[in-house]
C-alpha positions as CSV (number, residue, x, y, z in Angstrom):
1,X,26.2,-14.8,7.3
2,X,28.7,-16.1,9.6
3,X,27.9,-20.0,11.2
4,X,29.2,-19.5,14.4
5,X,27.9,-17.5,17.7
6,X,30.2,-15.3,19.6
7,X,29.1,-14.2,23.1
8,X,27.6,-11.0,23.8
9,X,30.0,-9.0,26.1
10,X,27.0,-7.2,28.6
11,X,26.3,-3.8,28.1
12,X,24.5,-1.7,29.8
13,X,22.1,0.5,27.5
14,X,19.0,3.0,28.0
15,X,15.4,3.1,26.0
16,X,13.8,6.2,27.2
17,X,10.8,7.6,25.6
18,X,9.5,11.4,24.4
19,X,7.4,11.5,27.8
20,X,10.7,10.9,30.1
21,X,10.2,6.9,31.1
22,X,12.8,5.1,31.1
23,X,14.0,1.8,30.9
24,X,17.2,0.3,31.9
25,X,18.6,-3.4,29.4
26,X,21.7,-4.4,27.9
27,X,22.8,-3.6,24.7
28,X,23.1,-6.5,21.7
29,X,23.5,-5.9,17.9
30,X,25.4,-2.7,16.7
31,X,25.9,-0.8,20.2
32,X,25.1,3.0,19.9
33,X,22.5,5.5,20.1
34,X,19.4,5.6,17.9
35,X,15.9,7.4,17.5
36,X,12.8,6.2,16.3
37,X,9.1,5.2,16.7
38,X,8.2,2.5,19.1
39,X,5.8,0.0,17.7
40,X,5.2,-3.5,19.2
41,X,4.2,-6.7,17.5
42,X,2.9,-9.8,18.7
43,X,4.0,-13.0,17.1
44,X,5.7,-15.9,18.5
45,X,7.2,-16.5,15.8
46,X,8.6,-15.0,12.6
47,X,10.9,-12.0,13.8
48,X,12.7,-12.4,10.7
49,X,10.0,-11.7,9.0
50,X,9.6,-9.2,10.8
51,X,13.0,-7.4,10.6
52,X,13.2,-7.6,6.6
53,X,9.4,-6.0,6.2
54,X,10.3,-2.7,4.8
55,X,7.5,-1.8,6.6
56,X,8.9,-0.8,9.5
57,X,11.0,1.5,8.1
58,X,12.0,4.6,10.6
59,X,10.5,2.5,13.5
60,X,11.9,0.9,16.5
61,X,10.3,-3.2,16.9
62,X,9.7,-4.7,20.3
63,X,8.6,-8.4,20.2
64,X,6.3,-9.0,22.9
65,X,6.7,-12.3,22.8
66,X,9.4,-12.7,25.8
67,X,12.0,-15.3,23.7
68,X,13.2,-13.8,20.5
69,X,16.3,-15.4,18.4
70,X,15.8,-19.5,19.5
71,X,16.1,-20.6,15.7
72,X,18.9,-18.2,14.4
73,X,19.0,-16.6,11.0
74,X,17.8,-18.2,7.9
75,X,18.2,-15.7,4.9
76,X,15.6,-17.8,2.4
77,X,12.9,-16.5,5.0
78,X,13.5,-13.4,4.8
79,X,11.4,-10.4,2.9
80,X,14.0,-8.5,2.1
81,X,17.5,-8.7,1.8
82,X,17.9,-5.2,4.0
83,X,16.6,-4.2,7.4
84,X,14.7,-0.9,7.5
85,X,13.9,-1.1,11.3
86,X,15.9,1.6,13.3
87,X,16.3,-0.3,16.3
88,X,15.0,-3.7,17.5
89,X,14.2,-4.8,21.5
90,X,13.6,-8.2,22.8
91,X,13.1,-9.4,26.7
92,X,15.0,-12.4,26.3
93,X,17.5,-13.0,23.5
94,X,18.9,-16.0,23.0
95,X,22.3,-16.5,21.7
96,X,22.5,-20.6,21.2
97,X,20.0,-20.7,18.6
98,X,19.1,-24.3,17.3
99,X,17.8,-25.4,13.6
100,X,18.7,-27.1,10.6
101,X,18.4,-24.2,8.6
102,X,20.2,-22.2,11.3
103,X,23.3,-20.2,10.0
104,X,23.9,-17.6,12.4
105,X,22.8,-15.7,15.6
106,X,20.5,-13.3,15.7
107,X,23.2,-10.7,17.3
108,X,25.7,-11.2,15.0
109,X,23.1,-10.5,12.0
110,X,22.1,-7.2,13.6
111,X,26.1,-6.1,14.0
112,X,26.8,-7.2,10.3
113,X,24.0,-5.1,9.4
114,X,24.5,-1.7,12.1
115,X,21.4,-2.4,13.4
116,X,21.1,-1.2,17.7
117,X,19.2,-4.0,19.8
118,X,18.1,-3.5,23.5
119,X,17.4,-6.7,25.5
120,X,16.6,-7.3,29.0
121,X,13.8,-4.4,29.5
122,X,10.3,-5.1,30.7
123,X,8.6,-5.2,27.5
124,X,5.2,-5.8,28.8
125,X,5.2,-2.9,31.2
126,X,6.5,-1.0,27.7
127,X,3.5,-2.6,26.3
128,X,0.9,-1.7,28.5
129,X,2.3,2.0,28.5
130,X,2.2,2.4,24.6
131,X,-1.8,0.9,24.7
132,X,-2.9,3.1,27.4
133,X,-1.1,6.1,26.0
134,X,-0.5,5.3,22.2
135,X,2.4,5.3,19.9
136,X,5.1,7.0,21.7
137,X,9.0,7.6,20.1
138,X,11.9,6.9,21.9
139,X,15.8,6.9,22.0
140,X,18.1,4.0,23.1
141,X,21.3,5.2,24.8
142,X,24.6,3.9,25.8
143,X,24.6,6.0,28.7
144,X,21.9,7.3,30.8
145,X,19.5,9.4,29.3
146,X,18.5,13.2,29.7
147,X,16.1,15.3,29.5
148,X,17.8,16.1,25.9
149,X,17.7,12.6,25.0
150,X,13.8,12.4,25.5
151,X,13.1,16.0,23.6
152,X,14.9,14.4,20.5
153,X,12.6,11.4,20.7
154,X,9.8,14.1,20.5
155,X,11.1,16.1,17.6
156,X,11.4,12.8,15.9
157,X,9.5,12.0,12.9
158,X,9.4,9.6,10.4
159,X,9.9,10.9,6.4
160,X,10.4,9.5,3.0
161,X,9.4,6.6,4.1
162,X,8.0,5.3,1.0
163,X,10.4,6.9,-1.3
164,X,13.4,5.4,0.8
165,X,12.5,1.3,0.2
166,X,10.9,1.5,-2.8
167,X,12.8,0.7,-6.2
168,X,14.6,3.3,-7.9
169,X,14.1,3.5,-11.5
170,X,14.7,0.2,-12.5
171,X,11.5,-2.0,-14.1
172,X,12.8,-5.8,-13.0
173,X,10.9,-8.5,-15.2
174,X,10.2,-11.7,-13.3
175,X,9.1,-14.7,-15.1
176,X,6.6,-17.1,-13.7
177,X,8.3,-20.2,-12.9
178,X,6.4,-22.1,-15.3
179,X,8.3,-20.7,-18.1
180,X,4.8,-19.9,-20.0
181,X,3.2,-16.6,-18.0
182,X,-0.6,-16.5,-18.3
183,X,-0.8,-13.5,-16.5
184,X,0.9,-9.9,-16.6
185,X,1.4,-7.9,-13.2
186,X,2.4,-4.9,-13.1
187,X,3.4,-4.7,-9.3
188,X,4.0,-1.0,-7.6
189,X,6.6,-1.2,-5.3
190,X,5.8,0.9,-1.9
191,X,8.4,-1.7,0.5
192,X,7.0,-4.7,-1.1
193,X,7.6,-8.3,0.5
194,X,9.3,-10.7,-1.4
195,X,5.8,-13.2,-0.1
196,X,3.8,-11.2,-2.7
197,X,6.3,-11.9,-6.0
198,X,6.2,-15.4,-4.7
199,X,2.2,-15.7,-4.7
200,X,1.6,-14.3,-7.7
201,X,4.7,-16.4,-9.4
202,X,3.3,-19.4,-7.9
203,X,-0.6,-18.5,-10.0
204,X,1.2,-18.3,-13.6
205,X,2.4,-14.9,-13.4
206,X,5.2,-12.6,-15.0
207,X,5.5,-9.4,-13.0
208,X,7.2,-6.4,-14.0
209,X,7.6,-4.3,-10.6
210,X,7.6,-0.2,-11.0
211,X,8.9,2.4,-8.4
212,X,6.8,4.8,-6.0
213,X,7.1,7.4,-8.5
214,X,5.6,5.5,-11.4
215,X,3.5,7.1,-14.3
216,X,0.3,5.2,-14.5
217,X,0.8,6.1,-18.5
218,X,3.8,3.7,-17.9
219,X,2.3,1.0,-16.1
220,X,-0.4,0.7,-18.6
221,X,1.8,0.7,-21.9
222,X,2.5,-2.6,-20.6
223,X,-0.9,-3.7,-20.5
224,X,-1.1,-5.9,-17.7
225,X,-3.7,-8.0,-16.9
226,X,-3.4,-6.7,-13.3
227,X,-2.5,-4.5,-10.8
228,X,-0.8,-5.2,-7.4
229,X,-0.3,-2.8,-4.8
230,X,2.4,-3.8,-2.4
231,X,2.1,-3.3,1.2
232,X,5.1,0.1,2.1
233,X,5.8,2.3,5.1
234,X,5.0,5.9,6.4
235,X,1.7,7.7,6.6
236,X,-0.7,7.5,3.7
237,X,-1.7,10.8,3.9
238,X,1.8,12.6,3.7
239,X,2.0,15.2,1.2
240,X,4.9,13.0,-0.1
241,X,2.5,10.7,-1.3
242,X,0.2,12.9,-3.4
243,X,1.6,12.6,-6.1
244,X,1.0,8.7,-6.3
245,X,-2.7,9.0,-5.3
246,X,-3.1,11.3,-8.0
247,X,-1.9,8.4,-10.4
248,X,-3.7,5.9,-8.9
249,X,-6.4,7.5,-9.8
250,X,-5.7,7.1,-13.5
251,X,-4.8,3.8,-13.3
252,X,-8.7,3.3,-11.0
253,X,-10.1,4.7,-14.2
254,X,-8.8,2.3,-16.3
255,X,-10.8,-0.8,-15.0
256,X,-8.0,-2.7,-14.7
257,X,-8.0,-5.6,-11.8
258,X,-6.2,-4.5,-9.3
259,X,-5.2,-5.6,-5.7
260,X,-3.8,-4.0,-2.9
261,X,-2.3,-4.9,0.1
262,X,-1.7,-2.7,3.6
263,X,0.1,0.5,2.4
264,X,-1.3,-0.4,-1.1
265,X,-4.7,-0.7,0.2
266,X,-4.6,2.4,2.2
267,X,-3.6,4.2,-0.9
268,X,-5.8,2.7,-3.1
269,X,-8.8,4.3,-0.8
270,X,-7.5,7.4,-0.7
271,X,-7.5,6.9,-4.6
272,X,-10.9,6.4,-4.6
273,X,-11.8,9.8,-2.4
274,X,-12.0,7.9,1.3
275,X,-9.8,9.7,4.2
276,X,-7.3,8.0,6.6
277,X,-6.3,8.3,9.9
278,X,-3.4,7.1,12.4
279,X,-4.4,4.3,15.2
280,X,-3.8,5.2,18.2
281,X,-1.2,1.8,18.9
282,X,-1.6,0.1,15.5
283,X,-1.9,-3.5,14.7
284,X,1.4,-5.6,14.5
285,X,1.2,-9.5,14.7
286,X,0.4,-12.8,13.1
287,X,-2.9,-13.1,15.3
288,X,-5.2,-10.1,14.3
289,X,-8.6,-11.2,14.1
290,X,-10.3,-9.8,10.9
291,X,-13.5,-10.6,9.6
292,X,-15.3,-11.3,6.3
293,X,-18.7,-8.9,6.2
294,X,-20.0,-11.5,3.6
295,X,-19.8,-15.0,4.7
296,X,-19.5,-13.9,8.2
297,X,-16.3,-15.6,8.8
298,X,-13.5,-14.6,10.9
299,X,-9.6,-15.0,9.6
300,X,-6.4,-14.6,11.6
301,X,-4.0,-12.6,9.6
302,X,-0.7,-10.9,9.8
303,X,-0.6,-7.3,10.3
304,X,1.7,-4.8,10.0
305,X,0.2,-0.6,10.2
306,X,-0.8,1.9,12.2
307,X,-3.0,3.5,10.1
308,X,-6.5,2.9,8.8
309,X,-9.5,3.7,6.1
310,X,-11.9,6.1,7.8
311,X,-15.4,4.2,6.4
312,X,-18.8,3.5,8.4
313,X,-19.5,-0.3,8.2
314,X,-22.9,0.9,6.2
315,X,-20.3,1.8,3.6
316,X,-21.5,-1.3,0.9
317,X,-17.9,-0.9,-0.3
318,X,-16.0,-2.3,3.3
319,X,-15.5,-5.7,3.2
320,X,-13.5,-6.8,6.3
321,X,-13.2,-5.3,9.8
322,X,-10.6,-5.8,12.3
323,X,-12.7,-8.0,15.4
324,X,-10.8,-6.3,18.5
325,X,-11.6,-2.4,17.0
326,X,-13.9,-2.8,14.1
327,X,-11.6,-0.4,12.2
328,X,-11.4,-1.4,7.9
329,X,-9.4,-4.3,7.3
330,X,-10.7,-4.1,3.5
331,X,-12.5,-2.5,0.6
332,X,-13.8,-4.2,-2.1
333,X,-14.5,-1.7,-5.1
334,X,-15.6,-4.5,-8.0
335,X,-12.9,-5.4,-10.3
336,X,-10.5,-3.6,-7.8
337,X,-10.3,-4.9,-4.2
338,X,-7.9,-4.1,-1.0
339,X,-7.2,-5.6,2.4
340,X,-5.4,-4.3,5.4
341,X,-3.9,-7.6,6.4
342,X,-0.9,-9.5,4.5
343,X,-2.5,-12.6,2.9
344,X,1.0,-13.5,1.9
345,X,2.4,-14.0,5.1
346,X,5.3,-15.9,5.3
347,X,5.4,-17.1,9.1
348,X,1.3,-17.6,8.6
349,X,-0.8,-17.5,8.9
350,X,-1.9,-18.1,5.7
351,X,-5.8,-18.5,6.1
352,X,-6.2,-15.7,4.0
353,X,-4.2,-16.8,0.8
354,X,-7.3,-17.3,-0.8
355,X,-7.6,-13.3,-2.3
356,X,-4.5,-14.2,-4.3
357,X,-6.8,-16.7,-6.3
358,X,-9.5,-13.9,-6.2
359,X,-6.9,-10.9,-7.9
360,X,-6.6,-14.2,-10.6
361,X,-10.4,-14.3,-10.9
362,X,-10.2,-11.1,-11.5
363,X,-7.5,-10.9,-14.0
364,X,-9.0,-13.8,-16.1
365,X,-12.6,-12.0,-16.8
């Protein structure tokens, strides 16, 4: 990462979406043309977070929050060491960042990395358009857009998703940092954050991480003490992803402990015969209300999907529900549990850290 901050030389670039609107900003990052899904999240703080969540893979991010880049980069927060994100939009960037931990400019790390960035639009009116209306793709141009720019956003559609940030065939072993592991996880890599190694590291585990297309034969030669499913990208329900429900299910059968988290979780459900569907706008943010159907209590949690478990809340097996929509935020199956949220965040909040200690319960009966 480079220290110092060059200035932005003003360019003028488009953002128009698959239903003709259009939206006039200024070009920062990698400048060219780009295609994607529009998704918006809404924390004030943690974009880089944000940008290295393999989550968001085939998507473009807009921060609503209007000031995005005001501490810089800092690689030891980051999830990932790539960027999945097509294409990132801010209202305001700023290019004098100032921290300690500081080493760069939020510009320069999406040029070094060919990532497009859009600034300047109204992202609140963009907002309010994707809530009334719902997901919506789009295309950013460098030069003003046409009606063939906006059918391309339309064709556009996101593919591979999982297979594309997941591990290839390699079965990394990291040891707990105590030297002495007392558990074994076997962790199945959808896009996982590097906040759900670290948790599980930080409870007295080794982890041995396995790709999308794992065997559950495989992952239970090992045998672990636990399962974690990490959180991914893409639709749940893709044809794609039969093929890892179906082993799912064997590894369901087994009775191992095993914990999911977002993609993990929605997988995980259809694993155990429940249906899913896309949200209409999704749920994208470090202040999602979601709350606990057993105590009662209400969490704020970090949220990154646009899909959900299709469950009544009579269903004994839901656990959590999302406070603004009452969609499922969680399923709790006995020695197997899942939650929509990331109780990992890095960036917080971390109210919900506690289910890491639960997945250890778990583990140790």
């Amino acid at each position: 990462m480079k220290g110092d901050v060059e200035s932005m030389a003003t360019k003028t670039a488009y953002l128009v979406l698959e239903n003709g609107t259009v939206f006039t900003g200024e070009a920062f990052g990698k400048v060219g043309e780009v295609t994607g899904e529009i998704v918006f999240t809404t924390g004030m703080t943690g974009y880089l977070e944000t940008l290295t969540d393999p989550g968001y893979y085939g998507q473009i991010i807009m921060q609503t929050f209007p000031l995005i880049g005001n501490y810089g980069i800092i690689p030891e927060d980051f999830e990932n060491k790539e960027v999945f994100a097509k294409a990132y939009i801010v209202k305001h960037l700023c290019q004098e960042p100032s921290n300690f931990r500081c080493e760069g400019s939020l510009d320069i790390f999406l040029k070094e990395r060919g990532i497009v960035g859009l600034s300047g639009i109204d992202t609140r009116a963009l907002t309010k358009l994707i809530r009334e209306h719902g997901v919506m793709n789009g295309k950013i141009c460098t030069s003003p857009p046409t009606d063939a720019d906006s059918d391309e956003a339309k064709k556009y559609k996101v593919v591979d998703a999982i297979a594309n940030v997941s591990l290839k065939d390699e079965h990394p072993l990291i040891k707990s940092q105590k030297g002495n592991a007392k558990y074994k996880v076997a962790l199945i890599d959808f896009g996982s954050k590097r906040g759900i190694a670290t948790e599980l590291i930080e409870r007295d585990c080794e982890i041995i991480a396995f790709p999308h297309n794992f065997k559950a034969e495989d992952v239970l030669a090992i045998n672990p003490d636990g399962i974690m499913l990490s959180n991914g990208p893409g639709d749940p329900s893709d044809p794609a992803n039969t093929p890892i429900v179906e082993e799912l299910k064997k590894i369901v059968a087994s009775n191992k402990a095993i914990f999911g988290i977002c993609l993990g979780h929605l997988l995980l459900a259809r694993a155990n015969d429940y249906k899913t569907k896309k949200l209409k706008f999704g749920h994208r943010g470090s202040n999602q209300p979601a709350k606990d159907l057993k105590s009662g209590r209400a969490y704020i949690t970090s949220q990154n999907h646009g899909y959900t478990v299709i469950v009544d809340e009579s269903d004994k097996n839901l656990s959590f529900v999302n406070v603004n929509d009452r969609s499922c935020e969680g399923m709790d199956y006995g020695k197997s549990f899942s939650v929509q949220f990331h109780p990992e965040s890095r960036g917080g909040p971390l109210d919900t850290n506690f289910l890491f200690d639960k997945f250890i319960e778990n583990m140790s009966k």
